[in-house]
Backbone bond lengths (Angstrom), bond angles and torsions (degrees), N, CA, C in turn:
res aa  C-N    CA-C-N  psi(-1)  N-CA   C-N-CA  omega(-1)  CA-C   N-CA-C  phi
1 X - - - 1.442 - - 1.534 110.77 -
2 X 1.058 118.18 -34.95 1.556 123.84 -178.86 1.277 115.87 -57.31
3 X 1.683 98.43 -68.20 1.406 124.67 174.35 1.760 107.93 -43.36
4 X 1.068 122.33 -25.06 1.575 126.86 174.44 1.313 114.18 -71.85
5 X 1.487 116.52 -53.11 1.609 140.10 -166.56 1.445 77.82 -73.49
6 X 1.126 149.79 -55.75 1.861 130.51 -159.74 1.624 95.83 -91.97
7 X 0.820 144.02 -23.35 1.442 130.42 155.14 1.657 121.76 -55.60
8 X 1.422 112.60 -52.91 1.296 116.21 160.56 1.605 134.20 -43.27
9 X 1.490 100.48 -37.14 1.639 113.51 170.01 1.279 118.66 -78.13
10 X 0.991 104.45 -61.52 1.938 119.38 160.03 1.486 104.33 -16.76
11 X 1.747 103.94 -62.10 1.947 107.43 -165.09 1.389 93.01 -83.95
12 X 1.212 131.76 -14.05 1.713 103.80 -177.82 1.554 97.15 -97.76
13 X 0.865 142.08 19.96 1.685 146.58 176.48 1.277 87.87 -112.03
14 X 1.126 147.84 -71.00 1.713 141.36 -161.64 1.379 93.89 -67.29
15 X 1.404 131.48 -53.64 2.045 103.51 -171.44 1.428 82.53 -65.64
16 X 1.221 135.70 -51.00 1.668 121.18 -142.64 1.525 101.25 -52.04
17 X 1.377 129.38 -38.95 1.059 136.04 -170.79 1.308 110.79 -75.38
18 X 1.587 132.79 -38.88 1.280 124.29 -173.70 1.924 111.68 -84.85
19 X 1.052 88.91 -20.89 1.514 96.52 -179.87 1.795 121.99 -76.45
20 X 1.273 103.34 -19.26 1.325 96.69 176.63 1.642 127.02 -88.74
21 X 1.377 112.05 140.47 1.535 106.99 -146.02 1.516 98.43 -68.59
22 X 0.935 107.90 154.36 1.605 121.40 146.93 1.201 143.70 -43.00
23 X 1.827 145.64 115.24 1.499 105.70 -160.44 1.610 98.41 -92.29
24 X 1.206 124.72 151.91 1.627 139.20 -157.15 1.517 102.11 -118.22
25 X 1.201 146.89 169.34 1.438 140.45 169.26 1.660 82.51 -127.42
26 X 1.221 102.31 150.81 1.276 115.23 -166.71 1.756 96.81 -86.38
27 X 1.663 99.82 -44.07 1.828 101.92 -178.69 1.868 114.00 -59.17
28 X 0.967 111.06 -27.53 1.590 118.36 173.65 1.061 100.05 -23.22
29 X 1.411 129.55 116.61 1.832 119.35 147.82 1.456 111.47 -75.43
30 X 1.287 132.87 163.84 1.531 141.10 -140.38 1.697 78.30 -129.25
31 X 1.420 104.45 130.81 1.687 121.07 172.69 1.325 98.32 -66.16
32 X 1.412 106.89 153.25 1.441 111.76 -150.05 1.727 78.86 -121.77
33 X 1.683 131.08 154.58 1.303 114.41 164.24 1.455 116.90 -80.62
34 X 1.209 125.43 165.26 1.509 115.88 173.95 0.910 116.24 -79.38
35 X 1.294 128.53 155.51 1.159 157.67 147.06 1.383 121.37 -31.63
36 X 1.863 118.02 135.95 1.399 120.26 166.89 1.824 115.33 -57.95
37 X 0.969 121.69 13.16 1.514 124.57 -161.21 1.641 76.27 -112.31
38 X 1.246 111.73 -73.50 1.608 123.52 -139.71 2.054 84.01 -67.47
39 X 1.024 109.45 -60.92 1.282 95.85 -179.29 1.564 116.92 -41.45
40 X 1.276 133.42 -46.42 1.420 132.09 -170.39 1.239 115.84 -64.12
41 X 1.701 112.43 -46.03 1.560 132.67 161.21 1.884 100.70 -45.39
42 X 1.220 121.15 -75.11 1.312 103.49 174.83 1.116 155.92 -48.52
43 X 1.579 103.29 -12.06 1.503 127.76 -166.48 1.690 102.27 -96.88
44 X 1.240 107.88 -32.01 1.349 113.59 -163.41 1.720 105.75 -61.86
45 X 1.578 130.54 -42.36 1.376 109.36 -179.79 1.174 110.69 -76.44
46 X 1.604 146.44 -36.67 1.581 136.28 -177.16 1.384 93.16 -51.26
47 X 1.035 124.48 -50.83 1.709 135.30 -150.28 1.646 86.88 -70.26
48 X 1.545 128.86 -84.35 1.314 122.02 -177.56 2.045 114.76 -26.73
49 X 1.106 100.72 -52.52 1.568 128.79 172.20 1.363 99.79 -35.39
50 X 1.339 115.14 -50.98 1.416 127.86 -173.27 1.166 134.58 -45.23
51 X 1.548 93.39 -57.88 1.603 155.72 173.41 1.567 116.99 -33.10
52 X 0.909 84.43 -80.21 1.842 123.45 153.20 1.369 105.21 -37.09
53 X 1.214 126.81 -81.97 1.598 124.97 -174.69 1.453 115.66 -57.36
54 X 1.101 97.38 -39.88 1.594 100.95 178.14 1.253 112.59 -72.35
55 X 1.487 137.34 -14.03 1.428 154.23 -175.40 1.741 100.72 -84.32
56 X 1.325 90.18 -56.57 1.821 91.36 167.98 1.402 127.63 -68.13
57 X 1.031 104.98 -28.69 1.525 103.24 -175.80 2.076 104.30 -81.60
58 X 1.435 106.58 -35.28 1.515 113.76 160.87 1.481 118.16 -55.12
59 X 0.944 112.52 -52.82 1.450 110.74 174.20 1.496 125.89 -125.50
60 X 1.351 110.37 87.91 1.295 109.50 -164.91 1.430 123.94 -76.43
61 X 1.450 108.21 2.70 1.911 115.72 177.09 1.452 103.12 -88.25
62 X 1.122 119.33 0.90 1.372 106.31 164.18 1.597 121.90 -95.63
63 X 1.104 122.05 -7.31 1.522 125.11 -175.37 1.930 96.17 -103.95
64 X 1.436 89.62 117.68 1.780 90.53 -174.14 1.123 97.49 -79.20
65 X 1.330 149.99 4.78 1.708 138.33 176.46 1.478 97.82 -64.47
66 X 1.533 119.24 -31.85 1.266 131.22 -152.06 1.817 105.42 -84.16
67 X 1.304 99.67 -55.41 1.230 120.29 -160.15 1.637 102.62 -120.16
68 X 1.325 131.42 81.07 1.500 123.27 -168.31 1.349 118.33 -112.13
69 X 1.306 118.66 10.89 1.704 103.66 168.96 1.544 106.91 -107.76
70 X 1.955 71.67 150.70 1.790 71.90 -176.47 1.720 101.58 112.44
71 X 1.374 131.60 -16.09 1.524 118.86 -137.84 1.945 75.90 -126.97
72 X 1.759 104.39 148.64 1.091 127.11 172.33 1.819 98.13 -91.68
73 X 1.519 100.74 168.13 1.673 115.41 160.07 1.649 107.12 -53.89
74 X 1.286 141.93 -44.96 1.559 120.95 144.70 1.187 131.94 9.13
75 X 1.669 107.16 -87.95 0.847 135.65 -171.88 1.385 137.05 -84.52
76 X 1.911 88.10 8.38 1.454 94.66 173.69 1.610 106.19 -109.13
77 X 1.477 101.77 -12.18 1.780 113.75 -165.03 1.910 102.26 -98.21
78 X 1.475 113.68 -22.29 1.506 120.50 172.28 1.095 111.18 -119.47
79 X 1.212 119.54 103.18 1.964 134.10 164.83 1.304 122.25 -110.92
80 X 1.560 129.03 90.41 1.436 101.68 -139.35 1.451 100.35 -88.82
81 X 1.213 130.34 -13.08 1.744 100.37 154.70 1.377 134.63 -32.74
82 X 1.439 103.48 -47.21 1.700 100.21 -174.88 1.479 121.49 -103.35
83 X 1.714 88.25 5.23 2.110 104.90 154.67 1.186 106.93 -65.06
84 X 1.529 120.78 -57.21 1.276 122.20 165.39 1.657 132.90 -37.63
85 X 1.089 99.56 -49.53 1.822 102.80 167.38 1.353 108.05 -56.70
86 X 1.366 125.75 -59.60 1.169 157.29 -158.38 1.589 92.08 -55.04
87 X 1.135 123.30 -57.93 1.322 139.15 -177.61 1.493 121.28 -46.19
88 X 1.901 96.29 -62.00 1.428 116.43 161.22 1.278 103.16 -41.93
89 X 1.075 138.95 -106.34 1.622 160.26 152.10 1.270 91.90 39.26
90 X 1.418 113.33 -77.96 1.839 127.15 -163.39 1.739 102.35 -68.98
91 X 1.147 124.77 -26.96 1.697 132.46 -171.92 1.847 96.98 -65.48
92 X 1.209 92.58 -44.07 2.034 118.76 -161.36 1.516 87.77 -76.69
93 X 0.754 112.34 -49.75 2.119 99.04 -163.04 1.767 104.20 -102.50
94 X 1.454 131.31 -13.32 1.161 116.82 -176.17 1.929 91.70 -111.44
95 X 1.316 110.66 -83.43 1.131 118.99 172.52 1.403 138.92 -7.45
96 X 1.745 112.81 -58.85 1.024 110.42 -152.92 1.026 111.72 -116.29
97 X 1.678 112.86 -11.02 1.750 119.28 156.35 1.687 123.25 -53.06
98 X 1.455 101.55 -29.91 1.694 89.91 174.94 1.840 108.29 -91.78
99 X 1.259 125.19 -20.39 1.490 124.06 -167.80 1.682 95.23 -72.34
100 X 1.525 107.15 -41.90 1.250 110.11 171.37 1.633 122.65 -57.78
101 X 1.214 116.84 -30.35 1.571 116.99 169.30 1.242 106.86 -74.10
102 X 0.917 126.13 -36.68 1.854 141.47 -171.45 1.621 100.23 -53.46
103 X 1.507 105.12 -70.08 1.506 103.59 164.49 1.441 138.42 -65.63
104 X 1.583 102.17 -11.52 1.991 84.87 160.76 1.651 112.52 -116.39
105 X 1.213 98.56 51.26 1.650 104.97 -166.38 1.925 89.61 -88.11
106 X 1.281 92.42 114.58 2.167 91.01 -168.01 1.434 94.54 -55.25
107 X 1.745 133.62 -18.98 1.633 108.19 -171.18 1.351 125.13 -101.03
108 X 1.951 108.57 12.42 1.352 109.50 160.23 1.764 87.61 -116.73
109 X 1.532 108.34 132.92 1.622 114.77 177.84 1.978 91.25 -83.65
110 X 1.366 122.73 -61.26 1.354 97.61 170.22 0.962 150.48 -43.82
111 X 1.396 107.41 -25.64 1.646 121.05 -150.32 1.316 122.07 80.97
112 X 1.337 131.50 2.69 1.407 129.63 123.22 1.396 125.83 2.33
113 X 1.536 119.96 142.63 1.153 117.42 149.52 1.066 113.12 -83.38
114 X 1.706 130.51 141.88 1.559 108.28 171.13 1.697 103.60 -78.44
115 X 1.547 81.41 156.16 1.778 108.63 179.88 1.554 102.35 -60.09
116 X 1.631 110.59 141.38 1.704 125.78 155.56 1.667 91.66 85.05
């Protein structure tokens, strides 16, 4: 009988708790989901990033960490697998933070520049 009465309290404390509303501000604007644009724009440096690794790991005589005799200062400063990452990397943190504002700018609905 006990063991019932503290089960019973237990469950009316857990709905009591989920049931009570939330307070909301009415001015809040509601997150909007993104966009097929903004996603593609974002995807593109991990993905290049990707690219790259997977390029190295395909061909591993091109990365001189791998394979180093024989190789000038060149060829230790240009590897273009991990130019490629490198690339991604810089696209993702300089690049694609403003194209991404560009497209949720609320006063172009396309992503347009506006005209004039």
């Amino acid at each position: 009988m006990a063991m019932r009465v503290l089960h019973t309290r237990l469950e009316r404390s857990v709905v009591n708790e989920l049931v009570t509303p939330r307070p909301r501000h009415v001015e809040e604007p509601r997150t909007a989901r993104k966009g097929v644009r903004v996603l593609a724009i974002e995807a593109l440096g991990p993905l290049t990033v990707l690219g790259g690794l997977a390029w190295a790991f395909a061909q591993p005589y091109r990365v001189t960490f791998f394979h180093h005799e024989d190789k000038g200062i060149w060829d230790w400063l240009v590897q273009p697998p991990l130019l490629v990452g490198f690339v991604g990397v810089l696209f993702a943190l300089t690049v694609a933070p403003g194209l991404v504002e560009d497209l949720e700018r609320p006063d172009s609905a396309d992503g347009d520049a506006p005209a004039g």
